[in-house]
N, C-alpha and C positions, 0 to 999 in steps of 0.2 A: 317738532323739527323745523328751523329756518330751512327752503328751498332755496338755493340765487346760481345764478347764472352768471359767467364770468366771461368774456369776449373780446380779443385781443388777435393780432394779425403775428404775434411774437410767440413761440412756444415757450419761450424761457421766462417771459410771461405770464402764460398760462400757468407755469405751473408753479409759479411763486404767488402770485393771487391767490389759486384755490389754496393751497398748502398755509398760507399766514391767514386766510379765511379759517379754515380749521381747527389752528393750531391759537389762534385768539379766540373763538367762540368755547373750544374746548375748555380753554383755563378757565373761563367765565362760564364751566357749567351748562353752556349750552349746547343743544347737539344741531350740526348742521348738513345737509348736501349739496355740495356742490357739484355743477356741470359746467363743463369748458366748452366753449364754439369758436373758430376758427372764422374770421368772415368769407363769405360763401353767398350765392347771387340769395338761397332760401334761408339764410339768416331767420328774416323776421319772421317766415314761417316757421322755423321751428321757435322760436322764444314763444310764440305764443298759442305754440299746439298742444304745452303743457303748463301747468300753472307755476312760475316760482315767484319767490314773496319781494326779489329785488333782484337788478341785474348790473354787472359789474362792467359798464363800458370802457374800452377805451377811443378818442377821440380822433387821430388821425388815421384809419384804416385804407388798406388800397381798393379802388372800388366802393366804400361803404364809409361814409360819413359819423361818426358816434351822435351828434348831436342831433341830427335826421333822423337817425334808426330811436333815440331815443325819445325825438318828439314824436315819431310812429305809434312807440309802444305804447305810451302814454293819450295816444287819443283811443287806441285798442281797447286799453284796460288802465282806468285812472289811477288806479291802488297800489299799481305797479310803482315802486321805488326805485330810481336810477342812481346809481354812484358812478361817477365820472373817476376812472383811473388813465392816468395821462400825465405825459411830460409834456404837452401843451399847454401851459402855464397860462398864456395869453389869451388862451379863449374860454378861459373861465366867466368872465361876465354874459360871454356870447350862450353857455350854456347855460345860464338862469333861467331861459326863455323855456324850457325844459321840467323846470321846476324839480329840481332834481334833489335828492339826500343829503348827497354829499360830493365833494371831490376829494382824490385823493390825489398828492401829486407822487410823481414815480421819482420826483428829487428826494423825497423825505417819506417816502414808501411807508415803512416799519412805523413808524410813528403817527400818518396819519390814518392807517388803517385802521392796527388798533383802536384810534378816538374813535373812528366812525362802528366798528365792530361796539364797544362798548356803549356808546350814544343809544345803538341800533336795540342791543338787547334792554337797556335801562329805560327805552320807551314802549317797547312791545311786549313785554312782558315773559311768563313762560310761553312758550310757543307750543308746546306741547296738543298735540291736537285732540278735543274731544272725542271719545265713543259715541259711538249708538249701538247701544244692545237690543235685539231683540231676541226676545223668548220666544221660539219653535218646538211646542210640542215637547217637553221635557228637556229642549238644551237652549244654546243661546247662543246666538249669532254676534258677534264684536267686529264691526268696520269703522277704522280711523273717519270723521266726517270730512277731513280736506281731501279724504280718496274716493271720496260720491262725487262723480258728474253729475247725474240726475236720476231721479223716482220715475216710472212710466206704471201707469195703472191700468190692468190689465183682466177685465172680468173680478174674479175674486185674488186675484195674486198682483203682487206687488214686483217688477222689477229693479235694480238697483243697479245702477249701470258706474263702475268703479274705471279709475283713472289705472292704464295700462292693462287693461284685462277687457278680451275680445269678448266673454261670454258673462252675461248679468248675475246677479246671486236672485232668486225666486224665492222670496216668500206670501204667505198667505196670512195677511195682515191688512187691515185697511188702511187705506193712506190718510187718514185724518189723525192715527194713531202713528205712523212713521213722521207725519207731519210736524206733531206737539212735539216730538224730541228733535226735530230737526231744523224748526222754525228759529231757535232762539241762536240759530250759528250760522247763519246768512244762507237760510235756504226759503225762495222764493217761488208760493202756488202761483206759476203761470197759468194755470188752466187745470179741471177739473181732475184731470188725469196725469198732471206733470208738475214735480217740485223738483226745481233747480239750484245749484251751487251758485249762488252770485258770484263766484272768484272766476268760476269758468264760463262766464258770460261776457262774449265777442261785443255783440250788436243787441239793439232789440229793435225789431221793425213794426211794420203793422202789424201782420198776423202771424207771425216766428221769431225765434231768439235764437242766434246765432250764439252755438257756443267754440270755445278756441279749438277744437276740436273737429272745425266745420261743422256736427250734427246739430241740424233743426229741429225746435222745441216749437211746439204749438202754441198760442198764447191766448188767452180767450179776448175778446175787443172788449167784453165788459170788465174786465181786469186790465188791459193796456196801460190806463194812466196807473193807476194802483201799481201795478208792477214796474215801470219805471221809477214812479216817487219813492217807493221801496227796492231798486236799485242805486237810485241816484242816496239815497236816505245810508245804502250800508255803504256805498263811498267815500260817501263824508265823512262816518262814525272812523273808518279805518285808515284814510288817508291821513299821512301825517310827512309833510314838507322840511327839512333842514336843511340849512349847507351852514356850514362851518371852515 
């Protein structure tokens, strides 16, 4: 499932964005969710307290600038995809600086959506998010991987700490073995006792990793450079720049 975020100061707006976002991914097979934000002083707190895979600006807002908010998002988290939706025509070149998707203009709406809707899924492929199963003693556990924040290791038990859920799932599994099925979908051993979502990673400092989330991951200093090169490393693989 594509996540994006859609943000505009207009509800008539909002809700022809999300609705032609749906209603173009849908024909094309693919399944998406959208969420609408109103700008609001905590905007950029929320865009980046959850993860979505691209965010739908628009450019003259009251109080909130699009091309600000969107150079924001993009030092936050580089992977983030911005789509410029706006009848500011004129400040298209001024948003390149942004490095952004796409624009779409709101003169020719319906038609440049679609382009970008259909560019969007013919470069990224199924979006569909892998499992990770594990086996518990006679059954088997199944969590989406883009719904793991992060692995915490914990004596003999493993916790897994999932995106919108206050309480972890526990199992008793070694984390070298959660590790192997988790490694190959952008999840990064910070430290001996912690594997991280690189999607939901804020910052990385000296000895912590901020994730969008606020909560603090421990990092070990002999893994430091290693775990930046192997952030900076699934950036690169997943960022992917157009405008048209």
């Amino acid at each position: 499932m594509y996540r994006f975020a859609v943000c505009d100061d207009e509800e008539v707006a909002l809700s022809a964005i999300s609705g032609a976002l749906v209603n173009v991914f849908e024909k094309n097979r693919a399944e998406v969710s959208v969420q609408t934000f109103a700008p609001s002083p905590d905007l950029f707190e929320k865009l980046t307290s959850e993860y979505f895979d691209a965010v739908f600006l628009d450019i003259n807002m009251p109080k909130c600038d699009g091309i600000e908010l969107g150079r924001r998002l993009k030092a936050q988290r580089q992977n983030m995809d911005i789509v410029y939706v706006s009848s500011a025509e004129e400040r298209v070149f001024e948003s390149l600086s942004v490095h952004p998707y796409g624009f779409v203009r709101k003169s020719s709406f319906l038609k440049d959506i679609a382009g970008i809707a259909k560019m969007y899924i013919a470069e990224h492929g199924d979006k569909e998010s892998p499992m990770l199963e594990l086996k518990l003693h006679g059954s088997i556990l199944s969590l989406k991987t883009a719904d793991i924040l992060y692995v915490e290791s914990i004596r003999d038990y493993q916790y897994i700490y999932l995106l919108g859920k206050t309480e972890p799932e526990k199992v008793r599994l070694t984390m070298d073995t959660i590790e192997s099925q988790l490694s190959p979908h952008g999840f990064i051993r910070a430290h001996k006792g912690y594997l991280v979502n690189y999607h939901y990673i804020r910052r990385i400092d000296a000895a912590d990793i901020i994730l969008t989330s606020g909560v603090r991951v421990p990092v070990s200093k002999r893994k430091l450079q290693q775990v930046r090169e192997e952030y900076m490393e699934l950036n690169r693989r997943h960022s992917v720049f157009r405008l048209k």
